[in-house]
C-alpha positions in Angstrom: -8.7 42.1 -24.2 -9.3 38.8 -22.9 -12.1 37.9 -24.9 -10.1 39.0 -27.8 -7.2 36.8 -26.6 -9.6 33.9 -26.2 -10.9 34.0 -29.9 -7.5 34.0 -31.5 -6.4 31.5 -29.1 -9.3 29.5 -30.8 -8.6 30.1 -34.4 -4.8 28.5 -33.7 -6.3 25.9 -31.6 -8.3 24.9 -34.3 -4.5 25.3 -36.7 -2.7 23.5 -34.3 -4.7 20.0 -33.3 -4.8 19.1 -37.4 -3.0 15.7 -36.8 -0.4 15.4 -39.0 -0.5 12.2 -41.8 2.0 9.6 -41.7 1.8 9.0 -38.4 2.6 5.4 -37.6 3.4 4.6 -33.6 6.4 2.2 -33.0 5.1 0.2 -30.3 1.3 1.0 -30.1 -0.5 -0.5 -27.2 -2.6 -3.8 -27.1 -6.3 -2.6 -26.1 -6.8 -5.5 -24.3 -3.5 -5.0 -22.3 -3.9 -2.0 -21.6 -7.9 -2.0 -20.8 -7.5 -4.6 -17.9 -4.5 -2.9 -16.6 -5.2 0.6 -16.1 -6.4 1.8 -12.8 -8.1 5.0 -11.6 -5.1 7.6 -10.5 -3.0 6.1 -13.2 -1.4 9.0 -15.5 -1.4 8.2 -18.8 1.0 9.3 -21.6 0.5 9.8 -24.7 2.7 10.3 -28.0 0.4 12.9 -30.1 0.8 13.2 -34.0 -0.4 17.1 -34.2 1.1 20.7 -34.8 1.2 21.4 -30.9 2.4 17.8 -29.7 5.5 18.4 -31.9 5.5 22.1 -30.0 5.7 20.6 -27.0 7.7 17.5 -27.9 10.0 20.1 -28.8 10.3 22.9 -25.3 10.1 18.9 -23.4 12.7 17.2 -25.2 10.4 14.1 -24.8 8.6 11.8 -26.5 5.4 12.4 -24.6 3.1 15.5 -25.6 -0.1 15.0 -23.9 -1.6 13.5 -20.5 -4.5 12.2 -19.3 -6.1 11.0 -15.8 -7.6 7.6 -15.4 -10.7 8.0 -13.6 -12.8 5.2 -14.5 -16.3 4.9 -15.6 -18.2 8.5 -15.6 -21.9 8.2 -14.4 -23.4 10.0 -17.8 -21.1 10.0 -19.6 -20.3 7.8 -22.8 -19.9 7.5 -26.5 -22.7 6.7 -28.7 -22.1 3.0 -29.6 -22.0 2.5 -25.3 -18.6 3.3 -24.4 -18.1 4.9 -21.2 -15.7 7.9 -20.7 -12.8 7.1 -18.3 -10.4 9.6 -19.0 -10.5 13.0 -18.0 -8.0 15.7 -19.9 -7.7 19.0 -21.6 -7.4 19.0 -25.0 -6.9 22.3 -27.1 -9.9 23.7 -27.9 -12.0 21.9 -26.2 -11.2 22.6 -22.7 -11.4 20.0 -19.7 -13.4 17.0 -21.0 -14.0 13.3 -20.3 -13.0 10.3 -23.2 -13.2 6.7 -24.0 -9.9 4.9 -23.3 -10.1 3.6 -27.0 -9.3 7.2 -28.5 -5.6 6.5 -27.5 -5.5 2.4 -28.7 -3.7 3.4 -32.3 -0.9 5.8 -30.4 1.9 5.3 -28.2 1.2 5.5 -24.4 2.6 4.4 -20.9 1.0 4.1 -17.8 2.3 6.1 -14.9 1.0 4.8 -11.5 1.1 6.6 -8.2 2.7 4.5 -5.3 0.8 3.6 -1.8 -1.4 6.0 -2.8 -4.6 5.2 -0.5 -8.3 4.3 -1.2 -9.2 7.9 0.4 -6.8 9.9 -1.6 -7.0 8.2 -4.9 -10.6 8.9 -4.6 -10.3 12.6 -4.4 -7.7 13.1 -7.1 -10.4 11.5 -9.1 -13.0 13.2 -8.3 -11.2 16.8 -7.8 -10.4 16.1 -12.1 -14.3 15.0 -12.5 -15.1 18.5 -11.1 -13.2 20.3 -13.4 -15.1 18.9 -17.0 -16.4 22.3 -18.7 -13.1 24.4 -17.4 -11.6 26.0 -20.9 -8.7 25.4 -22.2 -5.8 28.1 -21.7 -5.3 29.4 -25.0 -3.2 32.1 -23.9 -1.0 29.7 -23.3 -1.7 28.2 -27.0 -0.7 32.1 -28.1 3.0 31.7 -26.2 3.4 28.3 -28.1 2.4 29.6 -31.2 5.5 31.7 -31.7 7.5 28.3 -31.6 6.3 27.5 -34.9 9.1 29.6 -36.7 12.3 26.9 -35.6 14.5 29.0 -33.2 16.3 27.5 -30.7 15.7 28.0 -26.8 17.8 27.4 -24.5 17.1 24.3 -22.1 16.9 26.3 -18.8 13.9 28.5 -20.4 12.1 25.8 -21.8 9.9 24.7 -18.9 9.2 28.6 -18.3 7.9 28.4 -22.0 5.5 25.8 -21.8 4.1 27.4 -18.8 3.3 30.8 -19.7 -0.5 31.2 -19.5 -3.2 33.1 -18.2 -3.5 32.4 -14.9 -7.0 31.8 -14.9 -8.1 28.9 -12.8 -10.9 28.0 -14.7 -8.2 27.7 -17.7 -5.8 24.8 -17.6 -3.4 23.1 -19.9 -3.0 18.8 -19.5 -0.4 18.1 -17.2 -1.8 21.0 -14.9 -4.9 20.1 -14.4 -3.2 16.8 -13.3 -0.8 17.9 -11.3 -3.3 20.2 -9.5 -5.6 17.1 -8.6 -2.5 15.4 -6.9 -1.6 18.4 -5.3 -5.4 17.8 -3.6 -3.7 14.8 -1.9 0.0 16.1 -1.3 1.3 13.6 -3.6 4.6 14.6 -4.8 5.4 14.3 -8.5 9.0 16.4 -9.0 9.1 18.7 -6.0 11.5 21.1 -5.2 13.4 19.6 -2.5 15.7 21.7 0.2 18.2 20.4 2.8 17.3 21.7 6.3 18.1 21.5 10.0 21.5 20.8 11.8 24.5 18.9 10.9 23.1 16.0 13.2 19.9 15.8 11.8 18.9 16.9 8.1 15.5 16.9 6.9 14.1 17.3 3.5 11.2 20.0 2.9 9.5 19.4 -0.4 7.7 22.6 -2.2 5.0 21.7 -4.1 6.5 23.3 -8.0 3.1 25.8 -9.9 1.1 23.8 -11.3 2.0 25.0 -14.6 5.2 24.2 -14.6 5.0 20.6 -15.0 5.3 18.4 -18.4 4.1 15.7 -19.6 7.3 13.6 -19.4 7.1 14.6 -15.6 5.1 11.8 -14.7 7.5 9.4 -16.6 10.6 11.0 -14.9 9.2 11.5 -11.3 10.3 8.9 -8.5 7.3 8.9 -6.9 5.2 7.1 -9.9 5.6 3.6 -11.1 5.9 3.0 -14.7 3.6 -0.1 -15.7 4.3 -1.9 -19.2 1.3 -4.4 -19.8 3.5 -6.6 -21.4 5.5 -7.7 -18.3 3.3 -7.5 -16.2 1.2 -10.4 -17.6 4.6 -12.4 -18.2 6.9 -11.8 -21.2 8.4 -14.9 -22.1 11.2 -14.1 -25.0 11.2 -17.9 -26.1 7.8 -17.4 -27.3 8.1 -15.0 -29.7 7.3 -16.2 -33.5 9.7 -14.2 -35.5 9.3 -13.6 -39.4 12.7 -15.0 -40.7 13.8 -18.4 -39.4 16.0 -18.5 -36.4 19.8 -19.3 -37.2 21.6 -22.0 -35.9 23.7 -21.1 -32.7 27.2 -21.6 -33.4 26.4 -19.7 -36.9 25.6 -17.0 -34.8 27.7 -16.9 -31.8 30.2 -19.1 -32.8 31.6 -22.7 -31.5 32.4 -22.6 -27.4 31.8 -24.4 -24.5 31.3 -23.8 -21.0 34.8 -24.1 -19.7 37.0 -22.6 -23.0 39.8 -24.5 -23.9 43.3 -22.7 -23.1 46.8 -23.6 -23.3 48.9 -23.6 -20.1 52.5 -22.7 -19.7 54.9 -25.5 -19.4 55.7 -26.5 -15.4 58.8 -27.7 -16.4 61.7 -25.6 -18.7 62.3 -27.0 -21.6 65.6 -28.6 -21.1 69.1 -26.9 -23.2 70.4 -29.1 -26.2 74.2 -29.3 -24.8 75.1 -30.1 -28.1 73.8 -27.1 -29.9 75.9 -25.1 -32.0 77.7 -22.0 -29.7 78.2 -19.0 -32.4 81.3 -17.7 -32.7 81.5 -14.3 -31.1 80.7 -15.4 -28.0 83.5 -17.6 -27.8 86.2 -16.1 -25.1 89.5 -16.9 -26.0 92.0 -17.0 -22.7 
């Protein structure tokens, strides 16, 4: 049954990763930017343009659809103009396999970094996704995201149990958990299930590491524990330096004439002093 399972998983897969045309990313990132700031351990997100990313786009509510681990250069492994693969991620039918960073230059992506992650530990989340190239890709769980295809809507509290309905198979992962599982290597929290423990005087928190298969994508971006890096600011954004296509307006056109203290009118100190010899209307004249 599972080999069965496996080739119709296949046949979707190959349905479902037809990128869709008319793709065009809002803010796509600079190569360059983004080359000299990525670090191995950094999660990075990307904005897909096929069938499945708008699946999972969908069950996520989020911009993100797919994920990949920064590893840094692969002994062995490279394209065949020279490029070296640095990422590591499973992609639908292809299983677990390592990339150039330049496949993602054209789409949307953000950098998700761990924090005070050590030397030791980033090492092994590298290397415990390095291990896993040549795992499969769960395409059970491509089956249970297939029946998304027909609009319905699902409620937000089952959407996360959507997503993660697969096989179970170890050697079978979708993106985000073969990520999550290499961080999980380490202990390094990305949304854990926290608990509140202990006596009134002293509360603790115990975190329980969440399956592997339940996490997202947009996890990474929403998790307190990881550091979201634009390349942008971190070289130094300067707004005055922008070149803009129409020609700047002149300030009091557009925000009008002021000054730094505005001008208001006081109330008098003094009351204005009663003409005596105003006119006294007749009605309120008291005869005696």
């Amino acid at each position: 049954m599972g080999v069965v399972l496996d080739q119709i998983g296949k046949l979707i897969a190959g349905y479902l990763q037809k990128e869709l045309p008319g793709y065009e990313p809002f803010t796509p990132s600079d190569p360059d930017y983004l080359r000299n700031d990525i670090r191995p351990g950094d999660v990075l997100l990307v904005e897909g343009n096929n069938r499945i990313s708008g699946i999972i786009k969908y069950l996520t509510q989020s911009t993100w659809s797919h994920a990949a681990l920064y590893v840094g250069p692969i002994d062995g492994a490279a394209e065949p103009d020279g490029e070296q693969h640095v990422l590591i991620e499973a992609n639908v039918g292809e299983g677990v396999t390592s990339g150039p960073l330049s496949r993602y230059f054209t789409y949307h992506t953000r950098m998700c970094r761990p924090v005070g992650l050590s030397y030791e530990d980033r090492h092994t989340v590298c290397r415990y996704a390095i291990n896993r190239i040549g795992f499969g890709y769960d395409t059970k769980n491509i089956l249970d995201l297939m029946r998304y295809l027909i609009p319905m809507p699902i409620p937000q509290r089952w959407r996360r149990r959507m997503i993660a309905l697969g096989s179970g198979d170890p050697t079978k992962m979708i993106c985000s958990a073969l990520i999550a599982q290499a961080f999980d290597a380490v202990r390094y929290p990305i949304l854990p299930k926290i608990t509140q423990a202990g006596s009134r005087r002293a509360k603790r928190e115990i975190l329980h590491i969440r399956d592997s298969s339940l996490y997202m994508p947009r996890d990474f971006d929403i998790s307190p524990y990881f550091e979201i890096v634009k390349p942008t600011i971190v070289h130094g954004f300067d707004y005055t330096a922008l070149h803009w296509a129409d020609k700047q307006k002149p300030l009091p056109e557009v925000a009008g004439e002021f000054g730094v203290f505005p001008e208001t009118r006081s109330p008098p100190l003094v009351p204005e002093e009663i003409d005596e010899e105003a006119p006294v209307a007749a009605e309120k004249v008291m005869l005696g």
